[in-house]
BALOBA-1460 file (C-alpha; in Angstrom, 3 decimals):
// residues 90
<rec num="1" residu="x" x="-36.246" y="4.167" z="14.231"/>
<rec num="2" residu="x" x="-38.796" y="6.390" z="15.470"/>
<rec num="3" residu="x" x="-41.734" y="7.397" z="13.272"/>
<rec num="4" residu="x" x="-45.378" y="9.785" z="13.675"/>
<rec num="5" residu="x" x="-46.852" y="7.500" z="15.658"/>
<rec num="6" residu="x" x="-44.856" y="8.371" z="18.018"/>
<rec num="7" residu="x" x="-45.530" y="11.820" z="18.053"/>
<rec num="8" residu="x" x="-48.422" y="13.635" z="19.875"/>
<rec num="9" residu="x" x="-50.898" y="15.803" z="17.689"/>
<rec num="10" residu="x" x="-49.678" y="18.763" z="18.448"/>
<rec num="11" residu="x" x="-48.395" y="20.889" z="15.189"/>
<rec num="12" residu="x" x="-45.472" y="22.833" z="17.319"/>
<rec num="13" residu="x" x="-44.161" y="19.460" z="18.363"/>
<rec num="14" residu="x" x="-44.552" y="17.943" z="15.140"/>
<rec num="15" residu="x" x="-42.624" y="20.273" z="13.668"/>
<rec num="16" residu="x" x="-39.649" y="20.097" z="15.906"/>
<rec num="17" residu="x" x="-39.760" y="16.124" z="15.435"/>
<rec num="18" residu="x" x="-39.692" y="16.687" z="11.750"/>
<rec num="19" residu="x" x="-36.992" y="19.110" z="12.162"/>
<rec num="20" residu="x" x="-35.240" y="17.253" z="14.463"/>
<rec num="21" residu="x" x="-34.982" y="14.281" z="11.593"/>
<rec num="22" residu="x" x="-31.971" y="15.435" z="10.066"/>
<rec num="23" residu="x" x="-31.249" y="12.099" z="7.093"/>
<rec num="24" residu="x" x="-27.801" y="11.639" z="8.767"/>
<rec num="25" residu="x" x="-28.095" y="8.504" z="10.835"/>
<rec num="26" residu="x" x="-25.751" y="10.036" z="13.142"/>
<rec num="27" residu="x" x="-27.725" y="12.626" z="14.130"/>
<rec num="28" residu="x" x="-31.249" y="11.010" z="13.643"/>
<rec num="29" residu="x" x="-30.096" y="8.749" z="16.151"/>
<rec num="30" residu="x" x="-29.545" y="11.327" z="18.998"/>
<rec num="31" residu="x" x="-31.910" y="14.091" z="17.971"/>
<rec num="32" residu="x" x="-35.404" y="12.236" z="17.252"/>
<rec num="33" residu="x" x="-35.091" y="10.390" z="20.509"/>
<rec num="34" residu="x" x="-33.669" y="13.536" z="22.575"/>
<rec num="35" residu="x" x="-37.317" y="15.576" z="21.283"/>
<rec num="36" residu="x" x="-39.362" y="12.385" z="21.557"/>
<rec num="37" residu="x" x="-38.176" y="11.471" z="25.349"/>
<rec num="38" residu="x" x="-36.773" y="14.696" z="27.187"/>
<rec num="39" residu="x" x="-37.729" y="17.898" z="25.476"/>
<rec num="40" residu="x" x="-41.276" y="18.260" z="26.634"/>
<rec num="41" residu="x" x="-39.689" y="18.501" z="30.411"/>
<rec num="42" residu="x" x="-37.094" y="20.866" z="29.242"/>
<rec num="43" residu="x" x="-37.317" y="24.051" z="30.979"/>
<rec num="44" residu="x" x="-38.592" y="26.681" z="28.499"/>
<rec num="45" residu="x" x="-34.558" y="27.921" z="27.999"/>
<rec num="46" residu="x" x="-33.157" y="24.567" z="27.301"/>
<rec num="47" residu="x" x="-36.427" y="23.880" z="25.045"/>
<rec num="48" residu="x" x="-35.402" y="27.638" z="23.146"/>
<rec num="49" residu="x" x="-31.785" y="26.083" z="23.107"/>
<rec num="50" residu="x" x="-32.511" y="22.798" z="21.532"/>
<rec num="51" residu="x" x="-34.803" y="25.345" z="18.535"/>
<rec num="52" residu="x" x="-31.695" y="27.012" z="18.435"/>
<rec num="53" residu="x" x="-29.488" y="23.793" z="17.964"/>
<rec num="54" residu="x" x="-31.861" y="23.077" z="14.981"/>
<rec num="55" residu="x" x="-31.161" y="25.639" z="12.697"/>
<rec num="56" residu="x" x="-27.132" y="24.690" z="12.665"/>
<rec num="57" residu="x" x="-25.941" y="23.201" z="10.021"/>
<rec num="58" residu="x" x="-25.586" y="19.180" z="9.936"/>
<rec num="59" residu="x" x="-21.698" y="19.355" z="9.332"/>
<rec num="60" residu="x" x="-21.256" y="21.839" z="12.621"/>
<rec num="61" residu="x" x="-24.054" y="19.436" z="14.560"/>
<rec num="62" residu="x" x="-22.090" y="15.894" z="13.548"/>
<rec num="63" residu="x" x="-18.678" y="17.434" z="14.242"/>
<rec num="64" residu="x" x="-20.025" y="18.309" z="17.818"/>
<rec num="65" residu="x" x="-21.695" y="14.970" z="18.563"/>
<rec num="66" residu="x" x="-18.468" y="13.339" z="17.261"/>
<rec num="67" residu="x" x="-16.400" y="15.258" z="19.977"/>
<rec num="68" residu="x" x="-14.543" y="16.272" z="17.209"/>
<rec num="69" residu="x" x="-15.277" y="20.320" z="18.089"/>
<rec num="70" residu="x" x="-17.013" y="22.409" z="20.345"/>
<rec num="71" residu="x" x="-19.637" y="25.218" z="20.312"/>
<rec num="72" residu="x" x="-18.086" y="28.894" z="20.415"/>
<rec num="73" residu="x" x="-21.653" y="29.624" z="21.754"/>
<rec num="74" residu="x" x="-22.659" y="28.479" z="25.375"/>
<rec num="75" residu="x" x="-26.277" y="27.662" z="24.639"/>
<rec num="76" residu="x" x="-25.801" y="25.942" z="22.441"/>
<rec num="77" residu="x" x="-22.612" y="23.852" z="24.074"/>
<rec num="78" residu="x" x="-25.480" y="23.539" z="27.013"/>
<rec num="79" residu="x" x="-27.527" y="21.488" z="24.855"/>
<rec num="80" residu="x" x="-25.000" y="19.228" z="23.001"/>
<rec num="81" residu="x" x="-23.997" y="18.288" z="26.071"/>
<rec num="82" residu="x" x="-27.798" y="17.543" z="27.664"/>
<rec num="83" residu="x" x="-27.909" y="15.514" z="24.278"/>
<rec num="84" residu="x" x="-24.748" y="13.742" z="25.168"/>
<rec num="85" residu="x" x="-24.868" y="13.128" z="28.686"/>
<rec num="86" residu="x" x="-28.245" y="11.324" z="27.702"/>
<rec num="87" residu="x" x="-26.457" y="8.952" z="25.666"/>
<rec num="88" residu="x" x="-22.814" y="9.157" z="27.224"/>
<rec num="89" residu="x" x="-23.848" y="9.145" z="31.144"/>
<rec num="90" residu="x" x="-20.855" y="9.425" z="33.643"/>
């Protein structure tokens, strides 16, 4: 798994990489590398969308990421699927 070397000094960043570590493997596994690889090319909506993502709860987050559920709210149903579609291309 990923760790701060891996992260540039930058305190914003940092904190959304530390935020973005959730201590559910499930999610770790999608999240650190989703912030780490893409989110610095986000446009500045997606990157307010992923912010957004991080202050759900972990159940609502793993229930999405399972499949299991959906989103009521589009943003963030944009992002889950960004987060997805990284891992679960067509």
């Amino acid at each position: 798994m990923s760790d701060t070397a891996n992260v540039p000094d930058n305190p914003e960043f940092k904190r959304l990489w530390w935020h973005s570590r959730r201590g559910m493997l499930e999610l770790d596994v999608l999240l650190v590398p989703f912030v780490e690889e893409v989110y610095r090319d986000l446009d500045p909506e997606d990157q307010a969308r992923y912010q957004k993502l991080l202050s759900c709860e972990d159940t609502d987050m793993f229930e999405w990421f399972m499949q299991r559920s959906r989103p009521e709210d589009p943003d963030l149903q944009r992002i889950v699927d960004m987060i997805l579609n990284r891992v679960q291309p067509d």
